[in-house]
KEKE-3310 file (N, C-alpha, C; in steps of 0.2 Angstrom, whole numbers, plus 5000, padded with zeros to 4 digits):
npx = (5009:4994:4982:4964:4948:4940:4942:4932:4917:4901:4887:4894:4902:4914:4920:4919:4922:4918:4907:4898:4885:4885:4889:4898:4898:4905:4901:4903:4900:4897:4887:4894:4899:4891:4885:4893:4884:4875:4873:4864:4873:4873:4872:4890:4899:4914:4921:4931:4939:4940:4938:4930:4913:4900:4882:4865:4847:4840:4850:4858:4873:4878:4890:4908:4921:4935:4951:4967:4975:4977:4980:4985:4986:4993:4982:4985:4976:4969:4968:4966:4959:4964:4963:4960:4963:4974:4986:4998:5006:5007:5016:5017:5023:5028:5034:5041:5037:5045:5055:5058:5047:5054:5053:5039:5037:5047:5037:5026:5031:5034:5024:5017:5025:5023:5012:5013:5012:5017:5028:5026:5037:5033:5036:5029:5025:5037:5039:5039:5048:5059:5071:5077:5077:5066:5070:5081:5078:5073:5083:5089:5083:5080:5091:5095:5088:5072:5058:5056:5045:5045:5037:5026:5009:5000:5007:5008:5020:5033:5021:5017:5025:5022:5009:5009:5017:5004:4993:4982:4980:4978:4980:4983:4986:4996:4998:5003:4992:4989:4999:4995:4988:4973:4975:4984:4976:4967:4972:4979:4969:4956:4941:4935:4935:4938:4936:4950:4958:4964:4979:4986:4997:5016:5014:5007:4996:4979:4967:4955:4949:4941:4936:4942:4941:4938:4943:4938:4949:4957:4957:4960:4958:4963:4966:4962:4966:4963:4972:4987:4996:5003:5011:5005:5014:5013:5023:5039:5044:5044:5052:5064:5062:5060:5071:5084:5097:5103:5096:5105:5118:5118:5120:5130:5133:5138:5129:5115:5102:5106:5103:5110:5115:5121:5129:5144:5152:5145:5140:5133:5131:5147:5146:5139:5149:5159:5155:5144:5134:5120:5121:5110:5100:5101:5096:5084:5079:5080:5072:5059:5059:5057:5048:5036:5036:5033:5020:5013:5014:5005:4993:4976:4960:4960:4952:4941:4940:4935:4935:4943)
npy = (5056:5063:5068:5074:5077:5082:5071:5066:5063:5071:5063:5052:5043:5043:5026:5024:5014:4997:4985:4966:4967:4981:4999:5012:5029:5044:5057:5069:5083:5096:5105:5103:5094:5078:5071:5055:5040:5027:5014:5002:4988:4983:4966:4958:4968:4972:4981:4992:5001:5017:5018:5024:5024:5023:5027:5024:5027:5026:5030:5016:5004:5004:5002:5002:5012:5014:5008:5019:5016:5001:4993:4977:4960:4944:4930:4917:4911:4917:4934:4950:4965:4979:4991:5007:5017:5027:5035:5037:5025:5023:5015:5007:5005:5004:5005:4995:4984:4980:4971:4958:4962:4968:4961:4961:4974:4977:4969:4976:4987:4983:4977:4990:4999:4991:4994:5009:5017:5029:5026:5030:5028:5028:5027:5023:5030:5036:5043:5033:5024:5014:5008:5011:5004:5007:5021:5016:5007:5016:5024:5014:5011:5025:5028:5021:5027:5028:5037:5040:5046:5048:5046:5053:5049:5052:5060:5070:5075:5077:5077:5086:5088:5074:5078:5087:5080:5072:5081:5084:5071:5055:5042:5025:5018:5004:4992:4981:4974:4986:4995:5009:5016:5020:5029:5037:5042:5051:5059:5067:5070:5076:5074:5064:5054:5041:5022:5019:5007:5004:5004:4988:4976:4984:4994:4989:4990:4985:4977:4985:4989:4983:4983:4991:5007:5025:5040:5058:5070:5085:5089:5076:5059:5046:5033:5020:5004:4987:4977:4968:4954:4947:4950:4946:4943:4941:4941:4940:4951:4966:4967:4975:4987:4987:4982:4990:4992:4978:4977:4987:4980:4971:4970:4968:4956:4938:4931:4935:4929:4928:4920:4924:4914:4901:4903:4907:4918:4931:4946:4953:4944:4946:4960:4959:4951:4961:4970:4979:4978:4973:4959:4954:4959:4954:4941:4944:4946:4933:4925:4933:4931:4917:4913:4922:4911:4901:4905:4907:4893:4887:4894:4896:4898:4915:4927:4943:4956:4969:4967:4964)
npz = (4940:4943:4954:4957:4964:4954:4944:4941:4933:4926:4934:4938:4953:4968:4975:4993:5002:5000:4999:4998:4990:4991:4990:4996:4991:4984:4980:4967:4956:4945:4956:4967:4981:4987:5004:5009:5002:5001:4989:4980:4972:4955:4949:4943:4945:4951:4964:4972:4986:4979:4965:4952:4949:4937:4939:4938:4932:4944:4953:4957:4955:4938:4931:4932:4929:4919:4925:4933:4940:4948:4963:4971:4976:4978:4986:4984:4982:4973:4962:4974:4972:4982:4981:4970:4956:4963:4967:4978:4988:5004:5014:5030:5046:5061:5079:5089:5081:5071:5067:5056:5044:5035:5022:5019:5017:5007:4996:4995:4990:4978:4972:4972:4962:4952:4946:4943:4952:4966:4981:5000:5012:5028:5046:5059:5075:5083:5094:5104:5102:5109:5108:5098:5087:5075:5070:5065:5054:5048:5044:5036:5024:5017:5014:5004:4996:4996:4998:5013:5029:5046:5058:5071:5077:5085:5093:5084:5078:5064:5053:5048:5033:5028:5027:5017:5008:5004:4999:4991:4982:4979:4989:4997:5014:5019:5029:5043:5057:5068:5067:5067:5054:5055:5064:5061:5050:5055:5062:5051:5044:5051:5060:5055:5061:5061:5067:5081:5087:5103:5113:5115:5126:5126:5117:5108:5093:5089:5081:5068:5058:5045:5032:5017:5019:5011:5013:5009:5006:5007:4994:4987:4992:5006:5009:5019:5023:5026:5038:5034:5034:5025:5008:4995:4979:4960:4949:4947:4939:4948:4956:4957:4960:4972:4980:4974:4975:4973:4961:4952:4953:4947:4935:4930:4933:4927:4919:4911:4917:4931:4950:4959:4965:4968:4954:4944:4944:4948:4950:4961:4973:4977:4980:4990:4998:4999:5004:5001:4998:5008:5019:5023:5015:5004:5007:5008:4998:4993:4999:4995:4981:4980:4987:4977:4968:4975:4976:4965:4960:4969:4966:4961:4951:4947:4954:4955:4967:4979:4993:5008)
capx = (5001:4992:4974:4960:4942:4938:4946:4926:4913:4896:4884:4900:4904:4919:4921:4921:4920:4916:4903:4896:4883:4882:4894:4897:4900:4904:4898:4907:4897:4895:4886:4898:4897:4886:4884:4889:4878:4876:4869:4865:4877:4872:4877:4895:4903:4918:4923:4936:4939:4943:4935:4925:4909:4894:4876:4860:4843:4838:4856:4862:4879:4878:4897:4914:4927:4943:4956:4971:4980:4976:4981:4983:4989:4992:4981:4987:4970:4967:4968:4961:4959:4963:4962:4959:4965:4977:4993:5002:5005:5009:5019:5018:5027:5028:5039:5040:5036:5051:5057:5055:5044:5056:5048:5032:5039:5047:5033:5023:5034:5034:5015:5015:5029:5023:5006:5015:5011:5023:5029:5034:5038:5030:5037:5026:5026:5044:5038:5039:5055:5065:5077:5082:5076:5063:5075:5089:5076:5069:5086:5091:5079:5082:5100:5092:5085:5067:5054:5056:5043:5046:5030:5021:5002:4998:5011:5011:5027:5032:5016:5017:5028:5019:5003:5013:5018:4998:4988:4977:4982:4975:4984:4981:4990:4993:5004:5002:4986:4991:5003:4990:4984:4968:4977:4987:4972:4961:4976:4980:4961:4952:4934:4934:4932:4939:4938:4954:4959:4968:4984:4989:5006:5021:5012:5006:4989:4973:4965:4949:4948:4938:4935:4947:4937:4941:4940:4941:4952:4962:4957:4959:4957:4965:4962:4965:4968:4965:4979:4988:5003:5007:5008:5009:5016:5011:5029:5047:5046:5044:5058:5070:5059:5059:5078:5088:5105:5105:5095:5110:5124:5115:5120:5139:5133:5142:5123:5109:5099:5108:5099:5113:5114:5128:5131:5151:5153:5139:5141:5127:5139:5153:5145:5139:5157:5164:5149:5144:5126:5118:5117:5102:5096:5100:5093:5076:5077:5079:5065:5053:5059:5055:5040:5032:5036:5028:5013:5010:5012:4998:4986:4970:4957:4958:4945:4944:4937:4938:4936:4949)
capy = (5056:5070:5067:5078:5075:5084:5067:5061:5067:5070:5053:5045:5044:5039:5021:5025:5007:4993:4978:4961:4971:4989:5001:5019:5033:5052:5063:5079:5086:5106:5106:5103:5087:5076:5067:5050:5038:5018:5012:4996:4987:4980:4960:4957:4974:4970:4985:4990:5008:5023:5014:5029:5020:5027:5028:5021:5033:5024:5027:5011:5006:5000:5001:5004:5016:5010:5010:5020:5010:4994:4990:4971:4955:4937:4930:4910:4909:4921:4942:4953:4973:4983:5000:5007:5025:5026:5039:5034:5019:5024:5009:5008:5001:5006:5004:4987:4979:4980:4965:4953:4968:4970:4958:4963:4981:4976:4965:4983:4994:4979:4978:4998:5000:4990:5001:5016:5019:5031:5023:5035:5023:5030:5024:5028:5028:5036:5043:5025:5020:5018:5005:5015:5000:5009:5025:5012:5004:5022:5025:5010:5013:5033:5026:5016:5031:5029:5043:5041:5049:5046:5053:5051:5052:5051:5067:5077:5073:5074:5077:5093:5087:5072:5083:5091:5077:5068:5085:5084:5066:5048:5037:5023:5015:4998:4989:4975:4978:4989:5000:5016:5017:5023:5035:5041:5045:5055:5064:5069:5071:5076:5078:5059:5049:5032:5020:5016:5002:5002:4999:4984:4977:4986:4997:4986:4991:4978:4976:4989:4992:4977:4985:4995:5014:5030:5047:5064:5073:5092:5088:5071:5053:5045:5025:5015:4997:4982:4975:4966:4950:4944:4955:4941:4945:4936:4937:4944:4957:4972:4964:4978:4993:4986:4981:4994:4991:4972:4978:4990:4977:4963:4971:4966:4947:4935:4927:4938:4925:4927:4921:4928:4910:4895:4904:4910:4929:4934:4951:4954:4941:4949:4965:4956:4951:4968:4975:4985:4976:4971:4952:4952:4961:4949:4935:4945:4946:4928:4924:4937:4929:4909:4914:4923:4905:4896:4907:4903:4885:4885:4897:4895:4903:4922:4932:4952:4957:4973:4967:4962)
capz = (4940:4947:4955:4960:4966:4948:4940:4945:4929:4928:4934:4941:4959:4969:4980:4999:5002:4996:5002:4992:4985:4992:4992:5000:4988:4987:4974:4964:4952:4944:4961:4973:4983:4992:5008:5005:5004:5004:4985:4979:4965:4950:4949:4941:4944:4956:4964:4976:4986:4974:4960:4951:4944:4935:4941:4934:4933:4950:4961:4957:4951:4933:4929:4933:4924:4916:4932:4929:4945:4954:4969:4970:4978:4978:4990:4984:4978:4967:4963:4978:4973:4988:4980:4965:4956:4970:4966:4980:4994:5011:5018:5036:5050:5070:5083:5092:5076:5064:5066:5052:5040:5028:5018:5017:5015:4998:4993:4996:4985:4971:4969:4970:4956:4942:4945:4942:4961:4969:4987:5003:5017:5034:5050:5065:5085:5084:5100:5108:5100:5114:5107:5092:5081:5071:5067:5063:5050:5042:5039:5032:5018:5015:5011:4996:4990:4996:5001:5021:5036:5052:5062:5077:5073:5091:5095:5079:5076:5056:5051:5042:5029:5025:5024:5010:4999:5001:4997:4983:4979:4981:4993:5002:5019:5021:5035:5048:5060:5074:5065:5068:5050:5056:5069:5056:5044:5058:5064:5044:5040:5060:5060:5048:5067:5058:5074:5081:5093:5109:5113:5120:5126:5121:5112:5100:5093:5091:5071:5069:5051:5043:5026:5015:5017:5008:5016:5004:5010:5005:4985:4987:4995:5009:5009:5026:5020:5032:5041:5030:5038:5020:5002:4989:4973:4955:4948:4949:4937:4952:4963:4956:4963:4981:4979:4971:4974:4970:4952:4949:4953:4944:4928:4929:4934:4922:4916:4912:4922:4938:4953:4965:4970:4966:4949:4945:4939:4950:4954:4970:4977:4975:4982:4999:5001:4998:5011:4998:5000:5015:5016:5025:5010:4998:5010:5008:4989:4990:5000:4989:4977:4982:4990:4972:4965:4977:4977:4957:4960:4974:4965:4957:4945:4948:4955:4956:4975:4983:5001:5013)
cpx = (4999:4984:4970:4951:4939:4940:4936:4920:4905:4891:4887:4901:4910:4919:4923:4923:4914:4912:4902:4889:4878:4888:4890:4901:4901:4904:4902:4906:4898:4892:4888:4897:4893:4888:4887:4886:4881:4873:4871:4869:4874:4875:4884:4899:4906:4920:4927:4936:4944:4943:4932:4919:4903:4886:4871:4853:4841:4845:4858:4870:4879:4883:4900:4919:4934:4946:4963:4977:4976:4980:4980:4986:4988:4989:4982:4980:4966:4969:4964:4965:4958:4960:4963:4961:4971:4985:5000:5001:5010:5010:5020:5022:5030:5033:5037:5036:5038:5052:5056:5049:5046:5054:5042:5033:5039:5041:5028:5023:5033:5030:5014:5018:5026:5016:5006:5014:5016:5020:5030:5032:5036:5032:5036:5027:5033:5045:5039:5045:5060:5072:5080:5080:5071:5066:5081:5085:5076:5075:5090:5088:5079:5088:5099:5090:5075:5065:5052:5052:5043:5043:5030:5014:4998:5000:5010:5017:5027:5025:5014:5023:5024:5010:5003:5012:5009:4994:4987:4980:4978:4978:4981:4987:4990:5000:4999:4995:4991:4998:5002:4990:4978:4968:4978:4982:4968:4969:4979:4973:4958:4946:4931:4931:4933:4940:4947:4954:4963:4973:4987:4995:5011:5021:5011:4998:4984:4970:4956:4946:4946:4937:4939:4938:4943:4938:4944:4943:4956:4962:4958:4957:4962:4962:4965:4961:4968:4971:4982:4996:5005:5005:5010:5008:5014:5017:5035:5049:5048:5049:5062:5070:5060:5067:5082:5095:5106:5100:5102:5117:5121:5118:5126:5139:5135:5135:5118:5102:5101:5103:5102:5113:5123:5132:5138:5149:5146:5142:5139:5133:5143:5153:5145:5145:5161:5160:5147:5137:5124:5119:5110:5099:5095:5095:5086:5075:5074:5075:5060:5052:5055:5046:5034:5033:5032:5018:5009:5007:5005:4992:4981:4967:4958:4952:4944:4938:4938:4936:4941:4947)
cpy = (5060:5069:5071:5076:5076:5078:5064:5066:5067:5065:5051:5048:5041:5034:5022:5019:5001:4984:4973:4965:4977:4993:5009:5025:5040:5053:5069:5078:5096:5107:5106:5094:5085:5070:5061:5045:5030:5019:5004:4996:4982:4972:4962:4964:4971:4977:4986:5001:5012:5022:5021:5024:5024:5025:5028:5029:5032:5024:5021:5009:5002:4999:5002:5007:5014:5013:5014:5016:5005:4992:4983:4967:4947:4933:4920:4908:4912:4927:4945:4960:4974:4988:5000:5015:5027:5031:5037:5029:5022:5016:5009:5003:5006:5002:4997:4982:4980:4975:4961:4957:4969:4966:4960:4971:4981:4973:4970:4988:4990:4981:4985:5000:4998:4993:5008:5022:5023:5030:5028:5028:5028:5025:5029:5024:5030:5039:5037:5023:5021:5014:5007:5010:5005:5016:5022:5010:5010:5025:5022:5010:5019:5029:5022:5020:5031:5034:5042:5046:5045:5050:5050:5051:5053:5059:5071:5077:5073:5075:5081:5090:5081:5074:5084:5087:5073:5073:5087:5077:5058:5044:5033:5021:5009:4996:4985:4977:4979:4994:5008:5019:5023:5032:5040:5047:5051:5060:5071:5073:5074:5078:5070:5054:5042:5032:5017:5012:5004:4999:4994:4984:4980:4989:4997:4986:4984:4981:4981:4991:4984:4976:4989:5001:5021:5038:5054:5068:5076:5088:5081:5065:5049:5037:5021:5010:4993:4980:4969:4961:4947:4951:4949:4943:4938:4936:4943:4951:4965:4970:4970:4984:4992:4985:4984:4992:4984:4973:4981:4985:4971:4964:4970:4957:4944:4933:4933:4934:4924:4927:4922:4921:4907:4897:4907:4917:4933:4940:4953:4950:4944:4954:4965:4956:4955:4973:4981:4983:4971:4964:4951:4954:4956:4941:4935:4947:4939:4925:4929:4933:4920:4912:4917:4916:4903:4896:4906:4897:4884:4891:4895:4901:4911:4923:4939:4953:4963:4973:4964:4954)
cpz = (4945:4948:4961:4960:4957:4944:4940:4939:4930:4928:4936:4949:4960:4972:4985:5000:5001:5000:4997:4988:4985:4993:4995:4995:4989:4979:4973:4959:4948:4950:4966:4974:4986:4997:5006:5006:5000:4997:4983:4970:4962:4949:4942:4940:4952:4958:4973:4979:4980:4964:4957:4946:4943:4937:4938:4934:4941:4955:4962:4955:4947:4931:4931:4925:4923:4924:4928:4933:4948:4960:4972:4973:4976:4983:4992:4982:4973:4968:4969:4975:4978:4988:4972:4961:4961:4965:4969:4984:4999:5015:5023:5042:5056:5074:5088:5085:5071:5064:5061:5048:5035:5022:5015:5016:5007:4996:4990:4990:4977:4968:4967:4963:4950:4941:4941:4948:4965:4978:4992:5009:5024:5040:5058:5074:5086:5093:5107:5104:5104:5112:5100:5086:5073:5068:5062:5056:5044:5039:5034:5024:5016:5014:5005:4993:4989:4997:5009:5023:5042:5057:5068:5075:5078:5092:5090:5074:5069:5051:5044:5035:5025:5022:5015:5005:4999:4998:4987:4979:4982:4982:4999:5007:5018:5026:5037:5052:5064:5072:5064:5059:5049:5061:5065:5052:5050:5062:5057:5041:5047:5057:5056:5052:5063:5065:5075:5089:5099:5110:5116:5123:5124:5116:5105:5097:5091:5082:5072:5061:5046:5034:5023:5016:5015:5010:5014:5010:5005:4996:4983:4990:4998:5010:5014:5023:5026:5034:5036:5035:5031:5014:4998:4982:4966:4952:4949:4945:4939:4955:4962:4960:4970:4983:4974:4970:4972:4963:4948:4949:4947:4939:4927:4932:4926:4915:4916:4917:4930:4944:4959:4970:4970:4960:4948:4942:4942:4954:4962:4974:4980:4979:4991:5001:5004:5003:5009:4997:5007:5014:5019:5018:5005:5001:5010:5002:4987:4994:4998:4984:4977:4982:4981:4968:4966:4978:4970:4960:4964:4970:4960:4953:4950:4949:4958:4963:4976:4990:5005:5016)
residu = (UNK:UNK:UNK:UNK:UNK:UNK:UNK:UNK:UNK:UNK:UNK:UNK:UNK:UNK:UNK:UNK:UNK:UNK:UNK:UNK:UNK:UNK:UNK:UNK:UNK:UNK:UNK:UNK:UNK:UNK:UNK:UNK:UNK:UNK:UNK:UNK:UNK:UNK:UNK:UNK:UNK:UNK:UNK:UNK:UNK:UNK:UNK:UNK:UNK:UNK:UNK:UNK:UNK:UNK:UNK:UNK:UNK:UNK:UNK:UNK:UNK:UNK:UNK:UNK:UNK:UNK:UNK:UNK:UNK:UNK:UNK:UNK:UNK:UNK:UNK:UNK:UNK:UNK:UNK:UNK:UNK:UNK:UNK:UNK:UNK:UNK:UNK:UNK:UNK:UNK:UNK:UNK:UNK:UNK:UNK:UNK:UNK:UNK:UNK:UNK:UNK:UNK:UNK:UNK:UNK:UNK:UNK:UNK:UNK:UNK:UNK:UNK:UNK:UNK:UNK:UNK:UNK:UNK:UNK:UNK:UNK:UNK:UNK:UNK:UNK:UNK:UNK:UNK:UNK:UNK:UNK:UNK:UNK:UNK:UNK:UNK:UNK:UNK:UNK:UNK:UNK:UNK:UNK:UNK:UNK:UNK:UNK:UNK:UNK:UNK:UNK:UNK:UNK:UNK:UNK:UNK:UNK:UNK:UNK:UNK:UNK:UNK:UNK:UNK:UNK:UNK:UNK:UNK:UNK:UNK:UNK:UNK:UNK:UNK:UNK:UNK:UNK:UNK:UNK:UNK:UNK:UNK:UNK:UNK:UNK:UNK:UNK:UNK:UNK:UNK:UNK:UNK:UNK:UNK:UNK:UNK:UNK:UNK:UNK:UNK:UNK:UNK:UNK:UNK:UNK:UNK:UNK:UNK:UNK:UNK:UNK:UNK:UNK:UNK:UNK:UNK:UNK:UNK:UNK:UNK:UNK:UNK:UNK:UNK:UNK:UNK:UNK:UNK:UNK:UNK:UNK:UNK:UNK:UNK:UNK:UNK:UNK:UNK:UNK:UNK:UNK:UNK:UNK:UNK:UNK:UNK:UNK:UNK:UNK:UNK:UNK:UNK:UNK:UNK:UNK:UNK:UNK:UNK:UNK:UNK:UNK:UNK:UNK:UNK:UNK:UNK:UNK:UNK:UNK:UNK:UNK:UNK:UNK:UNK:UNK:UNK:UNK:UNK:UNK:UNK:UNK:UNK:UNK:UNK:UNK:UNK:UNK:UNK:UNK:UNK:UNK:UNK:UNK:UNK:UNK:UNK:UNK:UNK:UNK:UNK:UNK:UNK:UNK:UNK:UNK:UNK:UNK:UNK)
# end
């Protein structure tokens, strides 16, 4: 899927961001673009950044246009829209804070995958990586076969290559607060001034992005996503995309229902054994896994949002 500012017809605009009932649009017209500007929303129109919605005679927003991606979580109370139209997802994660990520990593790639959302996983501050952990990580995932960058967004670092694969496409960011998100984007885009925070201890940065907003950029749109410490999933069908190699073994398990646990003929098993798959790895299938169960069982009536 291939998207360009021209994806946006005439009367429609795009969603910079999204309030309870105002949003911030940009305009592409046969005239060019315009400024964008703050309108009021029509009651019962939900809308989320990167929404294209159509325009009343008076600058209002009286609807929205069929999505082609959603961008979506389980938030254990219902559906929240992060993003909307969105080509790819830039997965983030910085140095001094790999630890305990890989979860929310895969959780990331799931949600993206059953969108039809292509993932590249970004792994920034490699400038500050003195214990080698966040390199050990980005390669642990390029060995699975993912889209790996390894930048700096502060130094330059990497940059030019991610340029490459975002231009003229609509992707958002999303990671933990303080994983320079916003750095990234004004490093990537300059001249855009998204505010960024300060870094604290151990170059861990401080939460500054409140809202999802969406900043055009080189033919397309660039979406900093609030900080995000859980990605909850609505059910297991994505698991395969964020975990490759326990999909590919799975298919020599004895049971087509194998849950790679107590069952006999279970190949993953087998594979752990043979160290032919991580067992950490399977350890964080099988808490993805538990955890979308439990997020069913606690959740309530749906409701579509696009605010953080």
């Amino acid at each position: 899927m291939t998207s360009t500012l021209h994806r946006t017809s005439a009367g429609a605009a795009v969603v910079l961001r999204a309030a309870r009932r105002h949003v911030w649009v940009f305009e592409c017209d046969e005239k060019g673009t315009r400024p964008a500007r703050r309108l009021r929303v029509l009651g019962g129109v939900d809308l989320a950044p990167g929404d294209l919605v159509d325009l009343d005679e008076k600058g209002a927003v009286r609807s929205r246009q069929d999505r082609r991606s959603v961008l979506r979580r389980n938030t254990g109370r219902g559906e929240q829209v992060l993003a909307a139209n969105i080509d790819d997802l830039m997965v983030l994660c910085a140095a001094g804070m790999v630890e305990g990520k890989e979860g929310l990593i895969a959780r990331c790639i799931a949600a993206a995958r059953k969108e039809g959302i292509d993932v590249a996983l970004v792994f920034n501050k490699i400038d500050i990586d003195d214990d080698g952990q966040l390199r050990a990580e980005a390669r642990s995932w390029a060995g699975l076969g993912f889209d790996v960058h390894s930048v700096s967004a502060l130094c330059g670092h990497g940059l030019d290559r991610l340029q490459q694969r975002l231009r003229g496409r609509w992707a958002a960011l999303v990671g933990p607060s303080g994983v320079g998100k916003s750095t990234l984007i004004n490093s990537l885009a300059p001249g855009n001034a998204l505010r960024t925070g300060e870094l604290g201890a151990h170059g861990r940065g401080r939460h500054t992005t409140s809202l999802g907003q969406a900043i055009p950029w080189a033919g397309g749109f660039l979406i900093d996503l609030p900080g995000v410490r859980s990605f909850g999933l609505f059910d297991e069908t994505s698991l395969d995309a964020a975990f490759p190699e326990i999909m590919a073994a799975s298919k020599d398990c004895r049971f087509a229902d194998c849950v790679h646990g107590p069952e006999p003929g279970c190949a993953v098993k087998a594979a752990v054994e043979k160290n032919e798959i991580d067992k950490e790895r399977l350890a964080s299938w099988h808490r993805v896994r538990e955890s979308i169960r439990k997020g069913r069982e606690g959740m309530t009536r749906p409701s579509t949002h696009g605010r953080e």
